[in-house]
C-alpha positions in Angstrom: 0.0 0.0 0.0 1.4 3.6 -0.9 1.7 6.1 1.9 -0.8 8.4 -0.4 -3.2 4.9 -0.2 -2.7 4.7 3.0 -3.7 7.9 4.3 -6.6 7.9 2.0 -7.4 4.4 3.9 -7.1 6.3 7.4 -9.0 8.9 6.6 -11.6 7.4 5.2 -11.9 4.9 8.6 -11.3 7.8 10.5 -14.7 9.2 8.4 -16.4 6.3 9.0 -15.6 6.0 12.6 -16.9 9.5 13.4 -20.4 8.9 11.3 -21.0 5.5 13.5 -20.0 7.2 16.8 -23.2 10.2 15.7 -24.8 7.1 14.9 -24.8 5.6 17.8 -28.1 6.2 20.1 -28.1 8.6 23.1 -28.5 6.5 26.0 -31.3 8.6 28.3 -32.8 8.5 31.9 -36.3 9.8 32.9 -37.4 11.1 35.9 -41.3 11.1 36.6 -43.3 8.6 35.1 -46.8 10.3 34.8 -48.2 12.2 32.2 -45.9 13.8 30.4 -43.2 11.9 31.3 -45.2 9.6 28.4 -45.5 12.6 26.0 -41.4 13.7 26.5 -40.6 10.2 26.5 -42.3 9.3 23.2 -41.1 12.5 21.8 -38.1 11.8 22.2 -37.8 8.0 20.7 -39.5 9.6 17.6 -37.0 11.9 17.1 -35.0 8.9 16.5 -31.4 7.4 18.1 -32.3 7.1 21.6 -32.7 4.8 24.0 -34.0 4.9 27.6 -32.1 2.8 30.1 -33.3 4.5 33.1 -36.7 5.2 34.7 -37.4 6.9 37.6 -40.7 7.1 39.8 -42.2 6.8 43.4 -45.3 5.4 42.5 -43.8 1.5 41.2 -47.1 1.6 39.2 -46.3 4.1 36.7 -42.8 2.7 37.2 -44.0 -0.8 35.5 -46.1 0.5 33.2 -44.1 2.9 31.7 -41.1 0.7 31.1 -43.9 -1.7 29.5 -44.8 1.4 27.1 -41.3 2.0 26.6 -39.8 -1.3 25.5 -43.0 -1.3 23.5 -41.8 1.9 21.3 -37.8 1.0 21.7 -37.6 -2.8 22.2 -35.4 -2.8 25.3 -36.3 -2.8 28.7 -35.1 0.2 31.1 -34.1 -0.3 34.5 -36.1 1.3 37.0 -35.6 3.1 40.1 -37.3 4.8 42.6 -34.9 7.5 43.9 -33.7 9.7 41.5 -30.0 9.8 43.0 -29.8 6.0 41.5 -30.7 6.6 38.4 -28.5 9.1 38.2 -25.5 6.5 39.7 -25.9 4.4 36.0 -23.0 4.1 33.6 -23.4 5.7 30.3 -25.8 8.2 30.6 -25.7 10.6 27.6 -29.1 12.5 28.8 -31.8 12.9 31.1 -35.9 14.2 31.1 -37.3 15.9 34.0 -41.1 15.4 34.2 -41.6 15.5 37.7 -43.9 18.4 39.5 -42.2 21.3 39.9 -41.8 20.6 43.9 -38.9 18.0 42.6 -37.3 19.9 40.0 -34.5 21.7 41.6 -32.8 18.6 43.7 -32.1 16.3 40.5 -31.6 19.1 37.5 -28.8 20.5 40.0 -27.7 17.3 40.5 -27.5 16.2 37.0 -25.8 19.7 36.5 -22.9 19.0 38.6 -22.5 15.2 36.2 -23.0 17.9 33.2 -25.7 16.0 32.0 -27.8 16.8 29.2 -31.0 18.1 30.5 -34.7 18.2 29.7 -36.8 20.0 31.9 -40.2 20.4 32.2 -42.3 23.8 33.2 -41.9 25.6 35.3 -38.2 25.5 36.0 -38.5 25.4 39.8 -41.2 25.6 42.7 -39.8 28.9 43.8 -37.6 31.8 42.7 -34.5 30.8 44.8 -34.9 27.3 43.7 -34.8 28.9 40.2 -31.7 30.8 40.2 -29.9 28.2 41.9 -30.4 26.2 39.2 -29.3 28.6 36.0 -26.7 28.8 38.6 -25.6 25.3 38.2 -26.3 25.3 34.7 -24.1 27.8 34.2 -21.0 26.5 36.4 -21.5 22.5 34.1 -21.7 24.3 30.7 -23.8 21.5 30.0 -26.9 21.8 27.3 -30.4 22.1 28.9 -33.9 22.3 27.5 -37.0 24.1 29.3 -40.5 22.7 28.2 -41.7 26.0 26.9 -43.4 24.0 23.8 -45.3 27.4 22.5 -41.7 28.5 21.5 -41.9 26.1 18.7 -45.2 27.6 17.8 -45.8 28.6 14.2 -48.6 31.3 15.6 -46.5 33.1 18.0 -43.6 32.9 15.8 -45.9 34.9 13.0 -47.4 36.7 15.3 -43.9 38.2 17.0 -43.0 39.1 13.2 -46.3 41.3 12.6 -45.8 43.1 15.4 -42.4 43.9 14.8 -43.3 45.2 11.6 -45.3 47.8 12.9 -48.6 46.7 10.7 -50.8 46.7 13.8 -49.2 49.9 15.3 -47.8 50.1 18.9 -49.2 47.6 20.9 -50.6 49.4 23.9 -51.9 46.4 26.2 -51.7 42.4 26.0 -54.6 40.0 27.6 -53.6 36.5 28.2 -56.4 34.5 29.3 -57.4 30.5 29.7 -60.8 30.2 31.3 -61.8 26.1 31.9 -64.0 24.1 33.9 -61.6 22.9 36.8 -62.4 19.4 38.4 -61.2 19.2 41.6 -61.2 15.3 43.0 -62.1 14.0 46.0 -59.6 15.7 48.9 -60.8 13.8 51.4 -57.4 12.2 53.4 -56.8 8.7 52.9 -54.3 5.9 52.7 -51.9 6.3 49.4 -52.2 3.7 47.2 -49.9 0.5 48.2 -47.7 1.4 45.1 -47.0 5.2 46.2 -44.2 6.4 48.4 -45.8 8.9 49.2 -43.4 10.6 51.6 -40.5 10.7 48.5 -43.6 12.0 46.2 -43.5 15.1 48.9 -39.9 15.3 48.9 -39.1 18.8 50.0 -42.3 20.1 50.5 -44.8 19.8 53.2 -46.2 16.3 53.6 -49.9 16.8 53.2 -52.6 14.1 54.0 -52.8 12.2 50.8 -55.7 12.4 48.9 -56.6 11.9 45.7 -57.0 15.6 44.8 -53.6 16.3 45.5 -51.4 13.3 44.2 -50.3 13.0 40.4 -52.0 14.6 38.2 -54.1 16.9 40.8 -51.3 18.5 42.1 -51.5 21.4 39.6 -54.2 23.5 41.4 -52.4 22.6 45.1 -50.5 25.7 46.5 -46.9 23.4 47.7 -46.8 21.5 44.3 -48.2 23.3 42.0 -49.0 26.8 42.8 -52.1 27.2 40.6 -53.2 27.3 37.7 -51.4 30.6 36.0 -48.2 29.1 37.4 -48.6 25.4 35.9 -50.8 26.5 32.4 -50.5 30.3 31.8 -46.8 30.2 32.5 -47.0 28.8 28.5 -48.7 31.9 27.3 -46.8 34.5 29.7 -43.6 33.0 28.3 -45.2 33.6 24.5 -46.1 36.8 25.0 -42.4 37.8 26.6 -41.1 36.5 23.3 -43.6 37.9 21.1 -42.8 41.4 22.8 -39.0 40.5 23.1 -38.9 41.5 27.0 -37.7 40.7 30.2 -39.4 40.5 33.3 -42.2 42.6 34.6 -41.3 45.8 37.1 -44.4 46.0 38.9 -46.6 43.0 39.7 -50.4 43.4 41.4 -52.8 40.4 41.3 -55.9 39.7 42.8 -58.5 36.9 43.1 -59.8 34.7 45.1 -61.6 31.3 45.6 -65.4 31.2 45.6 -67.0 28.1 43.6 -64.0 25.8 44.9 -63.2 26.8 48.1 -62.5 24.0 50.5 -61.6 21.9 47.8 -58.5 23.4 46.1 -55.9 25.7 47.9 -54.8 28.2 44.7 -57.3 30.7 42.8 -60.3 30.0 40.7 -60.4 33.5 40.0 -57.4 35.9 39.1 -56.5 38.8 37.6 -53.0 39.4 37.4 -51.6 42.9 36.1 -47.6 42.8 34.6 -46.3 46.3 34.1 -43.3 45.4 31.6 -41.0 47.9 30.0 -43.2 48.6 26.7 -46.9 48.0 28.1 -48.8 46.0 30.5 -49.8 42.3 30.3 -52.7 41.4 32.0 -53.3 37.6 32.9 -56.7 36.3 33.8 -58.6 32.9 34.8 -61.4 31.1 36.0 -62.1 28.1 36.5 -65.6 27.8 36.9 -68.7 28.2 34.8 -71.0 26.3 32.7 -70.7 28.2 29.5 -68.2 30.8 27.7 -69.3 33.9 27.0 -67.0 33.7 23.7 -65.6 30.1 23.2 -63.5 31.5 20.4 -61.0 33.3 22.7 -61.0 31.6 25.9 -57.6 30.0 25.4 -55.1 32.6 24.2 -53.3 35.9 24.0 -54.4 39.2 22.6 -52.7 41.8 21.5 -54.3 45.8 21.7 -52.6 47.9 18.8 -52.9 51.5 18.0 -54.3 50.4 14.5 -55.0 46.6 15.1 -56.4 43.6 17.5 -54.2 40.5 17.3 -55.7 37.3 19.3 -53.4 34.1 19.0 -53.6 30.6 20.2 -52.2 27.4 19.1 -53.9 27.2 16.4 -54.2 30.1 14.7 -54.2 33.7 14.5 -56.5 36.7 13.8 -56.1 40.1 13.0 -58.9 42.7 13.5 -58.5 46.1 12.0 -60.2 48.9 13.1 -63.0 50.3 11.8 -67.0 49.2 11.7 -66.7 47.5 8.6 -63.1 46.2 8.3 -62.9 42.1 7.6 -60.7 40.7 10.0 -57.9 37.9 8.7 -57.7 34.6 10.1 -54.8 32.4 9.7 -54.4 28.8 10.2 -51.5 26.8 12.0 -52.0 22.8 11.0 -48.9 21.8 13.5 -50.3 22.9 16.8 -50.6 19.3 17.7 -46.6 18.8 17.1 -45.3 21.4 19.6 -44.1 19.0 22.2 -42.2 16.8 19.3 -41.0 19.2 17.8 -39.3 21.0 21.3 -38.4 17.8 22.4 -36.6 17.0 19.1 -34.7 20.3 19.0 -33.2 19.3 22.5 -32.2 15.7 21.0 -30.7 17.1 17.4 -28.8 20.0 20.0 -27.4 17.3 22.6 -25.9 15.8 19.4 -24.7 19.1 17.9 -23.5 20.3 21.0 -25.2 23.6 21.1 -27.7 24.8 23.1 -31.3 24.8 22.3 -34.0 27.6 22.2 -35.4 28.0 26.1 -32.4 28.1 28.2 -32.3 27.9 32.0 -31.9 31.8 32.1 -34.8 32.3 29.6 -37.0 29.6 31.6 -36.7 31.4 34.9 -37.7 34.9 33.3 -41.1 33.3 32.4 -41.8 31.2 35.4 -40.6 34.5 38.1 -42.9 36.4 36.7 -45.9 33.8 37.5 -44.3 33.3 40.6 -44.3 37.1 41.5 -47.8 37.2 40.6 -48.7 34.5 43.3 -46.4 36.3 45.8 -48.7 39.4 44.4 -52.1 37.5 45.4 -51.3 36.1 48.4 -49.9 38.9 49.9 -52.7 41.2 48.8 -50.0 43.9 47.5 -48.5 45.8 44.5 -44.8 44.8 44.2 -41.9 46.2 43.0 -39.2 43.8 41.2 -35.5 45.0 40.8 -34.2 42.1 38.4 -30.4 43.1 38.9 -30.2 42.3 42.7 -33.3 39.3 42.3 -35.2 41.0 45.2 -38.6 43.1 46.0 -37.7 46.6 46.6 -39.1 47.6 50.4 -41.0 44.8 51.7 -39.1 42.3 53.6 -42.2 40.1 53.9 -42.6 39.6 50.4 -38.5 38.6 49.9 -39.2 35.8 52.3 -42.0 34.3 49.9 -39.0 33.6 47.1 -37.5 30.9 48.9 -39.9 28.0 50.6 -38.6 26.5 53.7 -37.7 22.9 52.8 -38.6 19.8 54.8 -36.1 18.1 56.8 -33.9 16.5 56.0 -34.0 18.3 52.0 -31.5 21.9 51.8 -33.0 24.2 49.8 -30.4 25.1 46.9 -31.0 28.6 46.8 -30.6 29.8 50.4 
């Protein structure tokens, strides 16, 4: 063989070697077997060379059946766990998905940080502001690539929607209502014994152990004040963090909300009525809910954002958008989105082609805690029944001591809060 042959021959294994090694599948972990634990895992075997080898869950139900669904999909069998700190102790883990509540975010993303894991998250990034920071904190020190589960980023709408405004077609926008009104369906909260399958002391973690009931565990926990926070915090969060992209701004400087609970009280612990007002740099946004009521005054636009222009109304949801000129007589102009359905793919995808690429994806931590502070202050807003004041260079409420104490949760023993 000549040495021109030769190197030819080299480099063409050499070629060869580096397209097998992108070949090769990412081997992943999940933590939190429930609902969208399914949705993120699935979405991520469909985006094609990956392969779970580790599950995590307290409840050894979901546990079974979720490694069922996934050697289903992937034909291999993960291992399961039920403390996250194991799962994380595996051999050749490439990746890991977060799907937990938002109580058990900050323990294992910071963890996984510090093994510069791969990470994706789901919303909201943490429980509580300190939580929050501490973890862009670690995300930042490990360098490592991390996804938030900000779907609505990959939204064709908003996307279209951020580039008419910044064209200036509907004018300057002067206010922005973000709404989702549903019929809430509170369970049956009555304390009981956890199903035999539950650890239900891990599933509290950090926060306070409540009496288990049926309203608060897995899927009910969104509308429970120490898991959840509510219903702005666990679905609008998706439409506040649109519309701080659409607008291209920061965080809010003043937050006042108010509200209260009248058809459910006794049965959840967060709002069923809000109003929650947002005074950003170029105008206000003004988030509203209820969850109650047997019909919608306007179906149409009970689920989205709307923009208030000098010269035009623009209302967007998933699904489409419309613009509504003004004037008596002017047609307004729907417009069609056919891949609302394909958000969560598509986000979950984008994390999977970056971990490969080595870059970093569209909703960092930095970006995720923007969106999910803001919610947060707007709880800290309602329950404390005042107007606050946000300085986003020190991360603290200007005058009011009380209100600074609400950004950081006091863990239970034996958990350390990260963040204080």
């Amino acid at each position: 063989m000549t040495i021109i042959n030769r190197r030819e021959f080299l480099g063409a294994a050499a070629a060869a070697s580096n397209a097998l090694a992108q070949e090769k599948k990412l081997k992943l972990g999940l933590i939190g077997c429930g609902w969208f634990g399914g949705v993120d895992s699935t979405a991520a075997i469909a985006a094609g060379g990956v392969e779970f080898i580790g599950l995590c869950d307290v409840d050894s139900a979901h546990l079974d059946e979720m490694s069922a669904a996934i050697e289903k999909q992937q034909g291999s069998k993960p291992k399961g766990f039920k403390h996250y700190k194991d799962l994380l102790a595996m051999d050749g883990l490439d990746g890991l998905l977060i799907a937990t509540p938002p109580h058990w975010h900050a323990l294992p993303f910071i963890a996984a940080c510090e093994r510069k894991l791969p990470i994706y998250c789901e919303k909201p990034l943490a429980y509580d502001i300190r939580e929050g920071r501490a973890m862009v904190n670690a995300w930042k020190k490990a360098g490592n690539i991390v996804q938030i589960g900000f779907q609505r980023r990959q939204s064709e709408a908003y996307q279209s929607v951020k580039d008419y405004i910044a064209s200036g077609a509907p004018g300057p926008i002067i206010q922005v209502d973000v709404n989702i009104h549903y019929t809430a369906q509170p369970l049956d909260n009555k304390p009981q014994d956890p199903p035999a399958t539950l650890d239900w002391d891990l599933w509290c973690g950090p926060a306070p152990k409540l009496p288990y009931s049926p309203n608060i565990g897995h899927k009910s926990w969104r509308l429970e004040e120490t898991t959840g926070n509510g219903h702005m915090v666990d679905w609008g969060i998706h439409l506040i963090d649109a519309t701080r992209k659409m607008l291209a701004e920061s965080m809010p400087k003043r937050i006042t909300a108010v509200g209260g609970l009248y058809e459910y009280k006794g049965r959840i612990t967060t709002p069923d009525t809000l109003t929650a007002h947002f005074e950003f740099d170029k105008c206000p946004v003004v988030w509203r809910h209820r969850l109650w009521g047997a019909v919608e005054r306007d179906p149409e636009f009970y689920n989205g954002v709307t923009f208030y222009g000098e010269k035009e109304t623009i209302f967007v949801t998933d699904g489409r958008w419309i613009v509504m000129p003004k004037g008596r007589n002017a047609e307004r102009r729907v417009t069609e989105v056919k891949s609302a359905n394909e958000l969560s793919q598509r986000h979950v995808s984008e994390w999977v082609k970056a971990v490969r690429a080595g870059t970093q994806p569209s909703v960092s931590p930095e970006e995720a805690f923007r969106s999910t502070a803001t919610v947060q202050l707007g709880m800290i807003s309602y329950k404390t029944g005042r107007t606050l004041q946000w300085d986003m260079a020190s991360g603290k409420l200007l005058n009011d001591p009380a209100a600074n104490k609400l950004l950081a949760r006091a863990y239970r023993a034996p958990y350390k809060h990260p963040g204080v």
